[in-house]
C-alpha positions in Angstrom: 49.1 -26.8 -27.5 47.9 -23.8 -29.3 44.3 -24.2 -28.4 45.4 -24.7 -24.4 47.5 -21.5 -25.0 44.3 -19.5 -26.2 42.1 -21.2 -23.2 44.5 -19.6 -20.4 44.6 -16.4 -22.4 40.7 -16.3 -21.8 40.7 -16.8 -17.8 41.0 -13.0 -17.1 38.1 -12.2 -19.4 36.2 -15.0 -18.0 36.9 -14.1 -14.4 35.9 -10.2 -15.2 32.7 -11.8 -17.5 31.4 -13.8 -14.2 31.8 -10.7 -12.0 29.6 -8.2 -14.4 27.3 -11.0 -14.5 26.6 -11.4 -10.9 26.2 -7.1 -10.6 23.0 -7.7 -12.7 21.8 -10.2 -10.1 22.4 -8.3 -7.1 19.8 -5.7 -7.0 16.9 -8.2 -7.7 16.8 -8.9 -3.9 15.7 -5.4 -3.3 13.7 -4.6 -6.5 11.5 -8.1 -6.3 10.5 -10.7 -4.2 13.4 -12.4 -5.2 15.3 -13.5 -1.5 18.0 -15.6 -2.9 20.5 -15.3 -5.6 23.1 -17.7 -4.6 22.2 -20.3 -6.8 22.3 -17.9 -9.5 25.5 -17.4 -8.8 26.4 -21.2 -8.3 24.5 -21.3 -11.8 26.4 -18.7 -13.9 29.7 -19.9 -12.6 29.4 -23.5 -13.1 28.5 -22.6 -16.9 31.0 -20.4 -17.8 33.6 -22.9 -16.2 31.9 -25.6 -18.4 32.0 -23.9 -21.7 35.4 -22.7 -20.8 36.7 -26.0 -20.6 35.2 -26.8 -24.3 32.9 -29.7 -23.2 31.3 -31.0 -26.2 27.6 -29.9 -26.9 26.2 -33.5 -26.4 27.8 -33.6 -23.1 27.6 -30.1 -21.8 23.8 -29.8 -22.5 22.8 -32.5 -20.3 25.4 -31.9 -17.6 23.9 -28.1 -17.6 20.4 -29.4 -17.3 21.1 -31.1 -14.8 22.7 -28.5 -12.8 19.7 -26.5 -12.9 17.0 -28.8 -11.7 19.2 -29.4 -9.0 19.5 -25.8 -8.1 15.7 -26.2 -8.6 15.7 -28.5 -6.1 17.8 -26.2 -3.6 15.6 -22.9 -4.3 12.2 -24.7 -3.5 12.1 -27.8 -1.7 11.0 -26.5 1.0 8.0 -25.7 -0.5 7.1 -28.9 -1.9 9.1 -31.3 0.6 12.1 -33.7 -0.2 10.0 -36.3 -1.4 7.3 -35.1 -3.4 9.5 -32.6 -5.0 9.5 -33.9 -8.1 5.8 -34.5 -8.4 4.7 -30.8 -7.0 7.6 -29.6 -9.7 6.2 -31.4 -12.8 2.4 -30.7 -12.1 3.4 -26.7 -11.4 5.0 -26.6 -14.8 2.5 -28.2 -16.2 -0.9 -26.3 -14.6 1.4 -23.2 -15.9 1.9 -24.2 -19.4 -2.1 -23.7 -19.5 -1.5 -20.2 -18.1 1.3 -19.6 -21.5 -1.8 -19.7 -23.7 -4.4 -17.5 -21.7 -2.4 -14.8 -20.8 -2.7 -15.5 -17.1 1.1 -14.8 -16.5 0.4 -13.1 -13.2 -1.1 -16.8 -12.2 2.8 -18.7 -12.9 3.8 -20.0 -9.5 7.3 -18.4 -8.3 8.8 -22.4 -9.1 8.4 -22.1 -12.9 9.0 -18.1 -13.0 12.5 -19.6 -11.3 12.6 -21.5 -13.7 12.2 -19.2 -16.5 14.9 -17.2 -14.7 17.4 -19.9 -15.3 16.8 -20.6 -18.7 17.0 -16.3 -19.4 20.4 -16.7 -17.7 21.2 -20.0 -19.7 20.9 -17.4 -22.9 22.8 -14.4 -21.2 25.4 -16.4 -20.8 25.7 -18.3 -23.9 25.8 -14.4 -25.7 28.0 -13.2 -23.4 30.6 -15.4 -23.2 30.7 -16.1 -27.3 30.7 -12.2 -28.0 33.2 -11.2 -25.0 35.5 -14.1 -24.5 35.4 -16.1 -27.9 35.0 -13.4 -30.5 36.3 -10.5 -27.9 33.7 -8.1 -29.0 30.6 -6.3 -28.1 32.3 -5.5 -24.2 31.3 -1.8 -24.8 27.9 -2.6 -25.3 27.9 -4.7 -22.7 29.4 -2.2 -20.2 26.7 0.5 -21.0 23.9 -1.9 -20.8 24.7 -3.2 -17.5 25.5 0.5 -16.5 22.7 1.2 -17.5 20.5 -1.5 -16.1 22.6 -0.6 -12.6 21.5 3.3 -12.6 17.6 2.3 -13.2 17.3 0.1 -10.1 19.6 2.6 -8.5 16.4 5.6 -9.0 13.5 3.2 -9.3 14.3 1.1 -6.0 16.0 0.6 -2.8 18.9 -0.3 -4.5 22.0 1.9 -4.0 24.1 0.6 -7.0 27.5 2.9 -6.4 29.6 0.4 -5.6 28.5 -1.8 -8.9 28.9 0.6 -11.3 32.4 1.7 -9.7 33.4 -2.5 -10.2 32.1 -2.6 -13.6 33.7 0.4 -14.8 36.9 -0.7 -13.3 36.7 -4.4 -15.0 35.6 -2.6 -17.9 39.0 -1.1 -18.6 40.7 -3.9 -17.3 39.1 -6.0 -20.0 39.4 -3.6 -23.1 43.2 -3.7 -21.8 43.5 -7.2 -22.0 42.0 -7.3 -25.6 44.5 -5.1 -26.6 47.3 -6.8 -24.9 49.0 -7.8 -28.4 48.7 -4.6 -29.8 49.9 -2.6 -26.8 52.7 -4.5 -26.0 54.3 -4.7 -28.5 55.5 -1.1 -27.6 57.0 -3.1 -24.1 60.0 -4.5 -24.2 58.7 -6.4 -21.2 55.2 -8.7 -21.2 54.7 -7.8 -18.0 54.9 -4.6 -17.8 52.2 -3.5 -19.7 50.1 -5.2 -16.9 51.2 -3.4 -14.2 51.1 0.0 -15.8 47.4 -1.0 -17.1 46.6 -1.8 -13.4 48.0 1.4 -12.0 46.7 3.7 -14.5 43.1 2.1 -13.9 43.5 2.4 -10.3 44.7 5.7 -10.3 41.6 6.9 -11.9 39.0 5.1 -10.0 40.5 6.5 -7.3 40.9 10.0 -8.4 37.0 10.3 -9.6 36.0 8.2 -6.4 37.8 10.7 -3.7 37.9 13.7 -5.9 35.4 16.8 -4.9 32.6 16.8 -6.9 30.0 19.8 -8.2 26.5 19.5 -6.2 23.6 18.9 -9.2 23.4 22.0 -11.4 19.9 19.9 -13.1 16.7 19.5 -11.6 16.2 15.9 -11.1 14.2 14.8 -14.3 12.9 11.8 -12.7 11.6 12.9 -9.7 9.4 15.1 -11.9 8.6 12.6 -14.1 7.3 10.1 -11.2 5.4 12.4 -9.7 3.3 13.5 -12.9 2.5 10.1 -13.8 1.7 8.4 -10.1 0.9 10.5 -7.0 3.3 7.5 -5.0 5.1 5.1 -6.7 7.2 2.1 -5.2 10.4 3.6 -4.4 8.9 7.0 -3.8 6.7 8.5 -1.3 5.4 11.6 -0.5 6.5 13.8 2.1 3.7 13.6 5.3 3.8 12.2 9.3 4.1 8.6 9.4 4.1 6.5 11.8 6.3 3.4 10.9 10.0 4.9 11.3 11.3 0.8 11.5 12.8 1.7 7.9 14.1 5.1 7.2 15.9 6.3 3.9 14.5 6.6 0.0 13.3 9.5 -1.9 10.0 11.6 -1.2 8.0 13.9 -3.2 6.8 17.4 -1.7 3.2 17.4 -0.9 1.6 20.9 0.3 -1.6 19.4 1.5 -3.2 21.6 4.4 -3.0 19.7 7.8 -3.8 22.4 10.3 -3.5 26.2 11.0 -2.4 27.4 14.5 -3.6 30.7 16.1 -0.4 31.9 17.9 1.6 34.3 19.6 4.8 31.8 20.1 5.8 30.1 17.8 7.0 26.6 18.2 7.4 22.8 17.1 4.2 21.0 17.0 5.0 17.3 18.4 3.4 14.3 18.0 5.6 11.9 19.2 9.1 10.9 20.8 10.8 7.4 20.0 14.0 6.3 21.7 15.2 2.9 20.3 17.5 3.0 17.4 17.7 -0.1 15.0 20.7 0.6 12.8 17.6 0.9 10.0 15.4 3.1 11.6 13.3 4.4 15.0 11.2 2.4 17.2 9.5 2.4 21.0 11.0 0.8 23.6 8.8 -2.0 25.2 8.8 -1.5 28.2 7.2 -3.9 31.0 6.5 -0.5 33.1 2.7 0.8 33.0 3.2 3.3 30.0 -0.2 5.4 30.3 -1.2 7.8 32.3 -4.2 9.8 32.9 -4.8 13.6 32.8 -6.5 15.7 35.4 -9.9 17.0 35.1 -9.6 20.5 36.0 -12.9 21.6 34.3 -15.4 19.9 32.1 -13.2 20.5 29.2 -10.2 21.1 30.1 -7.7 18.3 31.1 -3.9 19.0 32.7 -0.8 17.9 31.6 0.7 15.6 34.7 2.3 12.8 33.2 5.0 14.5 31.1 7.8 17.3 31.9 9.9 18.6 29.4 11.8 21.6 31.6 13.8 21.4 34.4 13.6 24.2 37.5 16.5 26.0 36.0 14.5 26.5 32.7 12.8 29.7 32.4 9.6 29.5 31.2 6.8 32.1 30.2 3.2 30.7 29.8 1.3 30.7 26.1 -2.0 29.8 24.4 -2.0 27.9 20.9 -5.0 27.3 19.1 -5.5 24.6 16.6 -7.6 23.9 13.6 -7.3 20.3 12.5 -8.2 19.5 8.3 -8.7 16.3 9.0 -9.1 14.2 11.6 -5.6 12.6 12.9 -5.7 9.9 15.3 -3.0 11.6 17.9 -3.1 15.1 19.2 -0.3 17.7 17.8 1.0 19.9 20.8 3.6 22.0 21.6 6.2 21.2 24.0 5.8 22.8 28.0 2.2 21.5 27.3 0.2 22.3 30.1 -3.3 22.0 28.9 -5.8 20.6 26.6 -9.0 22.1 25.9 -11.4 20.5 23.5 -14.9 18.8 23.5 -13.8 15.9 25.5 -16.1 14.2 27.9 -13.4 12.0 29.4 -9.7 12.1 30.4 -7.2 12.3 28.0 -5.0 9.1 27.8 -0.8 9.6 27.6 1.8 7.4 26.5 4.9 8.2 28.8 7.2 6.5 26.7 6.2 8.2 23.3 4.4 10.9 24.6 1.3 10.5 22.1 -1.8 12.0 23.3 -4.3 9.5 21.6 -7.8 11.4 20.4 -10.7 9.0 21.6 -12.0 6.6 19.2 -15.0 8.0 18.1 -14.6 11.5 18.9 -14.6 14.3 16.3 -12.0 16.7 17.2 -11.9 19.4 14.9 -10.3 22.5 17.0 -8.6 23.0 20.3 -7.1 25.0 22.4 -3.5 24.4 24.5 -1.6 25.4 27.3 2.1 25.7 27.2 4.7 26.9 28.7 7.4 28.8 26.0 11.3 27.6 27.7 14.2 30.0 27.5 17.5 28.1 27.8 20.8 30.1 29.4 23.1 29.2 27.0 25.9 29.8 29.9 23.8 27.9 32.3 24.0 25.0 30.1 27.8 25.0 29.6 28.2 24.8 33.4 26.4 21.0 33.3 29.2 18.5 32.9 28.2 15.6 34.6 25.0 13.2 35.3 22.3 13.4 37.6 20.3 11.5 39.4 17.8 10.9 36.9 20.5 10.3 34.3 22.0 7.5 36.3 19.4 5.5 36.7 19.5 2.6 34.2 15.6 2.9 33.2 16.5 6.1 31.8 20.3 5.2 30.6 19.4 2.4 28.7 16.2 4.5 26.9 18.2 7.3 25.9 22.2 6.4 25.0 20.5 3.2 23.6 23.0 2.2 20.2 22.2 -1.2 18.0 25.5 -3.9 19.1 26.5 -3.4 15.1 27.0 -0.3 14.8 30.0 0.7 13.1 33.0 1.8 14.7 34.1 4.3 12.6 30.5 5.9 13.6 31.8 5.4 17.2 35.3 7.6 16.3 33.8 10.3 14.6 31.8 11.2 17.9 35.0 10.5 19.9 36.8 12.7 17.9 33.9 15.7 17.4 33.8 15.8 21.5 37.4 15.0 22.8 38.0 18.3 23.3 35.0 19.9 24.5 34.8 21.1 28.1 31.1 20.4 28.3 27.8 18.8 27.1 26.9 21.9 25.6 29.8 22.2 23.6 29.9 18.6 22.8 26.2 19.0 21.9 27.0 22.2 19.6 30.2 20.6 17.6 28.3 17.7 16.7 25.3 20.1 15.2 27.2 21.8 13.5 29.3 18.9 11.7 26.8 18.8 9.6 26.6 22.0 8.0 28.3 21.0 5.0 26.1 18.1 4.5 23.4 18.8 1.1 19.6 19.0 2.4 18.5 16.8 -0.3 14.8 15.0 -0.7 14.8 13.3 -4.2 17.9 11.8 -5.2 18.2 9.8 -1.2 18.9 6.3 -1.5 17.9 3.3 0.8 20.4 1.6 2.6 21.5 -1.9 1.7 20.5 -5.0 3.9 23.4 -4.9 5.5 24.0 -1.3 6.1 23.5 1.0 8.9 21.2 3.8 7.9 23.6 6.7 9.8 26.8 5.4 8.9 25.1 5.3 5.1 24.6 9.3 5.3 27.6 10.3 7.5 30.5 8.6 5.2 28.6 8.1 2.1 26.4 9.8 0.8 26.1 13.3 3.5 23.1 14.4 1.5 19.3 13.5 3.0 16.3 15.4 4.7 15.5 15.7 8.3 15.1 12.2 9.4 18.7 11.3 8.0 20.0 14.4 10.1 18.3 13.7 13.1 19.0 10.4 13.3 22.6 11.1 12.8 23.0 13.6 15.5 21.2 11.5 17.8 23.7 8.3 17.2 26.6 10.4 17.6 25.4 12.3 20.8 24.7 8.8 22.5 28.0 7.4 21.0 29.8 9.8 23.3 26.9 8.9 26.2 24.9 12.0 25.9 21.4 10.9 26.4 18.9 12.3 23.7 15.8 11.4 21.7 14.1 11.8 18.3 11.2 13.8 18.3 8.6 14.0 15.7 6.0 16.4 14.2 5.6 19.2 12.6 7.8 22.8 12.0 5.6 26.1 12.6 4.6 26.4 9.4 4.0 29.1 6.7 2.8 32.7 9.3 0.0 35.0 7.5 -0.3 38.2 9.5 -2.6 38.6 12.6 -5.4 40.3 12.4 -7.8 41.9 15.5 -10.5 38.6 15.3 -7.3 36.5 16.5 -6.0 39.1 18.9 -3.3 40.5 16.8 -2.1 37.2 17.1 -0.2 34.9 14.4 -2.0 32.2 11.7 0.9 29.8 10.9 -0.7 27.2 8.5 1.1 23.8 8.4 0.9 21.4 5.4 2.6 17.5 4.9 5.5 19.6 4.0 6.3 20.3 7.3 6.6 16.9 8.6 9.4 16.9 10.3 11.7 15.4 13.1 15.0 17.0 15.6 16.3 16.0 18.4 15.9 16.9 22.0 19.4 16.5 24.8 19.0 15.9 28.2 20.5 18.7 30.5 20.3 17.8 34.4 18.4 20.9 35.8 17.2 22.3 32.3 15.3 19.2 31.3 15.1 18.4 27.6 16.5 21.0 25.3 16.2 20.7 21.7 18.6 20.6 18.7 18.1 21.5 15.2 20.7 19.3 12.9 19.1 19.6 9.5 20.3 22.1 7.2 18.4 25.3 5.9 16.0 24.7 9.4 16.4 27.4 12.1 15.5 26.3 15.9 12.6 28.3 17.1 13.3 27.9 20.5 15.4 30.7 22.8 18.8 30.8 23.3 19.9 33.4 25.7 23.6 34.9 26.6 25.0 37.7 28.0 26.7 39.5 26.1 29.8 42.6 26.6 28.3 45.4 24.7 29.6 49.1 23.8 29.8 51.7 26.5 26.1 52.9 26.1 24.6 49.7 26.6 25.0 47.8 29.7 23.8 44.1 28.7 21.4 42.3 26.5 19.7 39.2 26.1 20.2 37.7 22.5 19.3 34.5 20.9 22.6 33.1 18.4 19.9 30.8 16.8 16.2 32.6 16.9 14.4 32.5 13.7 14.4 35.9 11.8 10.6 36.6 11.9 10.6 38.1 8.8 12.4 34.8 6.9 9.4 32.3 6.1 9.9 28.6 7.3 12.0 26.6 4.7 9.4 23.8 3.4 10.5 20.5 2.6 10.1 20.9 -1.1 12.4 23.4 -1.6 16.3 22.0 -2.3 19.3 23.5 0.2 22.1 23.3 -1.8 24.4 26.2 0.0 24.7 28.8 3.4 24.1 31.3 0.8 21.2 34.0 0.4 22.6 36.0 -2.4 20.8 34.9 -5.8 22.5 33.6 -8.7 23.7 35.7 -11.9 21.7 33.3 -14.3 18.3 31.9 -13.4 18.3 28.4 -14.4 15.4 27.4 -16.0 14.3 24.7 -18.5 14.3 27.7 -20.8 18.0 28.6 -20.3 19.1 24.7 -20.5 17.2 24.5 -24.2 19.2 27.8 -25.3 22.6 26.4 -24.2 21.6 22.9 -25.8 20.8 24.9 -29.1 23.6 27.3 -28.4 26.3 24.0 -28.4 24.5 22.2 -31.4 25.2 25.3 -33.9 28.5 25.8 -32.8 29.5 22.0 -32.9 27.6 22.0 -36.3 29.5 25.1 -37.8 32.7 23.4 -36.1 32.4 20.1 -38.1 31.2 22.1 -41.4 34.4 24.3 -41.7 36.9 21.7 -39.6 39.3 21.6 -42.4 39.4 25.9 -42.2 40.1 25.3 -38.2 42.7 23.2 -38.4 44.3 24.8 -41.3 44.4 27.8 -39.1 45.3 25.7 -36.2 48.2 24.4 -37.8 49.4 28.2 -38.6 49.3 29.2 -35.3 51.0 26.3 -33.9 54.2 26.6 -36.3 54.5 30.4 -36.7 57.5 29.9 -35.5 59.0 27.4 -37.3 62.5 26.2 -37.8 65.0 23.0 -38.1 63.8 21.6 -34.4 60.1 21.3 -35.6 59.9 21.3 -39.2 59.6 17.7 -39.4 56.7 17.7 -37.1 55.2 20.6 -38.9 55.7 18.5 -42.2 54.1 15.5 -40.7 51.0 17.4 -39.7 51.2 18.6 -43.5 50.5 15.3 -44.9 47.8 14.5 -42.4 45.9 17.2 -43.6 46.6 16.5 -47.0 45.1 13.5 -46.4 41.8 14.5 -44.8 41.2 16.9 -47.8 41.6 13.1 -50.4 45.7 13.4 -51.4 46.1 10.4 -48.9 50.4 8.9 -48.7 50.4 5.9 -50.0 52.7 3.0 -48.1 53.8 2.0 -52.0 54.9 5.5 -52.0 58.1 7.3 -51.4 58.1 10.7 -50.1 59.7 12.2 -53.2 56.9 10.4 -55.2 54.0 12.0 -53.0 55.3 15.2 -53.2 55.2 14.3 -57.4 51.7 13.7 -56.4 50.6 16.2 -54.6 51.8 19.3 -56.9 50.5 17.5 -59.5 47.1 17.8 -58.4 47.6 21.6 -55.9 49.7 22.7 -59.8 52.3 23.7 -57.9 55.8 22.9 -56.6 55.5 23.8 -53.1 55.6 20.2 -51.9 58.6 18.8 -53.9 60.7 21.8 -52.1 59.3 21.2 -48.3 60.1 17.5 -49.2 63.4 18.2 -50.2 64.0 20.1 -47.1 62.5 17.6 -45.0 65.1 15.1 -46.1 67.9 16.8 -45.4 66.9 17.7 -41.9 65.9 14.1 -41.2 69.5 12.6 -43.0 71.8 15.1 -43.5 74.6 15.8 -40.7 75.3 19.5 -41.0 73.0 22.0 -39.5 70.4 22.8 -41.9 68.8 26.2 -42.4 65.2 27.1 -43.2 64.7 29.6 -45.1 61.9 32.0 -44.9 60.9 31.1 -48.2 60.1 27.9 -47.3 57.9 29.0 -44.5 55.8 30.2 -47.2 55.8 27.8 -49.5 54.4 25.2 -46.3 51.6 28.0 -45.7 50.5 27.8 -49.2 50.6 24.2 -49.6 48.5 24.5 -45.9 45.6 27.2 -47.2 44.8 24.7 -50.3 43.3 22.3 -48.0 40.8 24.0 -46.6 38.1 22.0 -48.8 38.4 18.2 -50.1 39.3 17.7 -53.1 38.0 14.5 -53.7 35.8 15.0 -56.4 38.6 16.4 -58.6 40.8 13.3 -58.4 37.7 11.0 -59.3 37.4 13.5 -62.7 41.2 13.4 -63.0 
């Protein structure tokens, strides 16, 4: 009866044991080639219900053994067939054995490193569930070693392990709860009680440190650092740099400053690449389209080829023409242009083709391009102008075009859905509607290094608009984008490069300006349809300043009539923010304290000395602790002050005994201070605690518990082993 008793007394712990358990298997998918883990699962489960139920060694062994070449059978016969399973197991395990002796591990076919999985779980959960439900010890390790294990594949891989580490924190305290239930309630008068004050204090917490604001990292990120000195691109982290696979955005990057180009200038601008318009719920794609997507530019002269396939500006936009001059690095496969492009010159000696849909300008195989020269036409957008547009056009109506650009994947959370709805429901117009979605995001954290992936079954904008709000360009782009065609504004991602890092002109480039562009400025925004001003683009991502004009009119004093300003122009004089440097506020004013690695190793050294003076004289402190706290004592608190007497007494070796009575280790005590202080605060103390009439204390005796106080200031230990 006793032993059934102690069995459902260990269901809790076995319940929480088989959770933490499965939180160790769930990254694996992400981390390795690993795509299944429910017979894991099925595994650990079946095992811990099998030694729960105390099946007997000879029995359970077998039984177990069985179970897992049966799971065996699940996880692979589709590799081997139903029936030669068997046979293409057996000679696998044993073509591998060879491979034990030589070394050849890589060589182990996935079957038998399956297998080796198992039996590694068959030993986890042997020691797990002996040490936390049998013996009810070693949970603590076992917390911070699967925390820890959690926060590794949470840096090192896709893995975004929040939500695991939250679980087995909670359990965690849930557990040490329960395997102090006979301790703790015996302070209940009710066994149930204690449970439901357990559960609401745990929940109360997670909840608090889930929900609660939380500082922005005052620490560079050590392991970004570390990562990039010893790989230039490791498996969970690239470096920054144009791609062009966008299927699968999210995950950290490192800052490379590797020249691209330079651009001879007197307008400075975006340099595209590309536009994509299909939005996966993981990342950015073209839209196949059955229509012919290529088109071919105009020979005007022998070089020069025109622009007639692709319009950005409407006739309401004006526009002012430009030249831009390029010097490639390297030799890209695509051309990078501005947007208004109206002309290409470089050493082509045919047409130039364009892809409508994407708007890539592919450089002919086999043809060096090293330098050219564009055409473009620099857009100034009236910001009033495009307040007044509040419905579709022509264009916009069609369902080619409304089905390219408000485009949203069928699984797309709803509360994604809502927060557009309720950014734009009251907002007269699309520019408005445009402008409060922008600037949703300004209290979002620019952030390059510590980005996670989104899980398998995540949406990569609803990850960074309710989770995480911290990310780099593509995270903000993308989110704007989703949200504008949420509330059926049509818009686009656009890809390429920012203006880049401007060195001063000089009179060989016409006094005009040298922006050099490096992989750091890869970078992607978003461009709104506006019927009669064309595409207009958008700048989402914090610490980034759209370089295109904005224009209003605006009431000025009484010696000015009107002016044209721009609410958003880039200051010339502020340099382009680069990818590798961290936004972590709106604000330019520098800190107090530089914080350097210097400053951290002061304030390390700083804490060690004072916690090691602290611990050295702790007797001293809480002798004058103790002063300070009764200085004003009388009859309400000297008993407490006496208790807090004989505590320190203890921690300097004059320890009470239980065999002891109070007058006796107060007999005690003088005996070894050589005084009589104690026998008189004792005495005191006993008639406060029994006696019925008010009792007095005397200043005297406030002196005598001082003095009995200052003499432990030191241990006495050694004296007492003399004595």
């Amino acid at each position: 009866m006793k032993k059934d008793h102690m069995q459902m007394k260990h269901i809790p712990l076995l319940v929480i044991l088989f959770f933490i358990l499965i939180q160790w298997l769930k990254p694996l998918p992400m981390a390795t080639d690993m795509y299944r883990i429910d017979v894991f699962i099925i595994f650990i489960g079946v095992w811990l219900v099998g030694s729960w139920l105390g099946i007997r060694k000879l029995i359970s062994i077998p039984l177990k053994s069985m179970l897992l070449i049966l799971l065996l059978h699940t996880a692979s016969s589709h590799v081997y067939g139903e029936s030669s399973w068997l046979n293409g197991f057996l000679h696998d395990v044993a073509a591998d054995f060879g491979h034990l002796f030589t070394g050849e591990w890589k060589n182990w076919t996935p079957i038998v490193r399956t297998l080796l999985f198992f039996i590694l779980l068959w030993v986890s959960c042997s020691l797990s569930y002996r040490w936390v439900v049998q013996k009810q010890k070693g949970l603590l390790f076992l917390l911070i070693l699967s925390i820890v294990y959690l926060a590794i594949f949470d840096t090192f891989s896709p893995y975004y392990a929040k939500q695991s580490v939250i679980g087995v924190t909670a359990l965690g305290f849930i557990t040490i709860g329960l395997q102090n239930t006979a301790r703790i309630t015996s302070l209940f008068k009710g066994y149930p009680i204690f449970h439901v004050q357990l559960l609401a204090a745990i929940t109360c917490c997670i909840l608090i440190g889930y929900f609660a604001p939380k500082l922005a990292p005052q620490w560079p990120d050590p392991i970004s650092g570390f990562t990039s000195l010893t790989s230039a691109k490791s498996e969970g982290t690239a470096k920054v740099g144009y791609s062009t696979d966008d299927s699968r955005l999210g995950g950290p990057f490192l800052p490379d400053d590797t020249p691209v180009f330079s651009v001879i200038t007197a307008n400075s601008s975006y340099w595209r690449v590309e536009v994509k318009d299909f939005y996966t719920g993981k990342g950015w794609e073209n839209s196949d389209r059955s229509e012919a997507q290529l088109d071919v530019g105009i020979v005007d002269t022998p070089s020069q080829f025109v622009n007639n396939a692709m319009n950005w500006y409407g006739p309401l936009t004006k526009t002012e023409p430009a030249r831009a001059s390029f010097n490639l690095n390297g030799l890209p496969p695509y051309f990078i242009y501005p947007a208004g492009l109206i002309s290409i010159e470089a050493p082509i000696e045919w047409p130039l083709d364009i892809d409508r849909v994407s708007e890539k300008i592919p450089i002919p195989p086999s043809t060096v391009v090293d330098s050219y020269k564009t055409n473009f036409s620099v857009p100034e957008f009236p910001i009033e102008g495009l307040k007044s547009v509040n419905s579709p056009d022509e264009l916009e109506n069609t369902p080619y075009f409304k089905n390219m650009y408000t485009q949203l994947p069928a699984q797309l959370p709803q509360r994604v859905k809502d927060l557009s709805l309720t950014l734009t429901a009251d907002k007269a117009n699309r520019y408005d509607k445009v402008k409060a979605i922008e600037n949703y995001f300004a209290d979002f954290t620019y952030e390059m290094k510590d980005v996670p992936y989104p899980q398998e079954n995540q949406d990569y904008v609803d990850q960074f608009l309710f989770e995480t709000q911290k990310g780099y360009c593509n995270n903000f782009s993308s989110a704007m984008i989703v949200l504008l065609r949420a509330a059926d504004i049509p818009s686009r991602w656009v890809k390429g490069y920012t203006e880049g890092e401007k060195t001063s002109g000089t009179a060989e480039t016409n006094y005009e300006d040298i922006y050099q562009v490096t992989n750091n400025n890869a970078h992607s925004w978003v461009e709104v349809y506006f019927p009669g001003y064309g595409w207009v683009p958008f700048e989402p991502t914090k610490g980034f300043t759209n370089p295109y004009r904005f224009t209003q009119e605006v009431v000025a004093a009484p010696q000015t009539t009107s002016e044209t300003i721009d609410p958003i122009a880039k200051p010339a004089e502020k340099p382009q923010k680069d990818f590798s440097e961290e936004v972590t506020g709106t604000t330019t004013q520098k800190p107090i304290i530089q914080w350097t690695w210097k400053t951290s190793i002061m304030i390390v050294v700083f804490v060690l000395i004072v916690a090691a003076l602290s611990i050295k004289h702790r007797l001293r402190l809480l002798s004058l602790f103790l002063q300070l706290r009764y200085r004003n004592m009388n009859e309400k608190n000297f008993a407490s002050a006496y208790h807090a007497l004989v505590k320190q007494l203890g921690r300097i070796g004059l320890p009470h005994k239980k065999t002891q009575t109070l007058r006796e280790y107060a007999l005690y005590v003088d005996e070894h201070l050589r005084s009589s202080y104690m026998q008189k605060l004792t005495d005191i103390y006993e008639q406060i605690t029994y006696s019925q009439r008010e009792i007095h204390i005397p200043a005297q005796i406030k002196q005598h518990w001082v003095s009995v106080l200052k003499q432990t200031t030191s241990p006495i230990k050694k004296d007492l082993d003399k004595a």
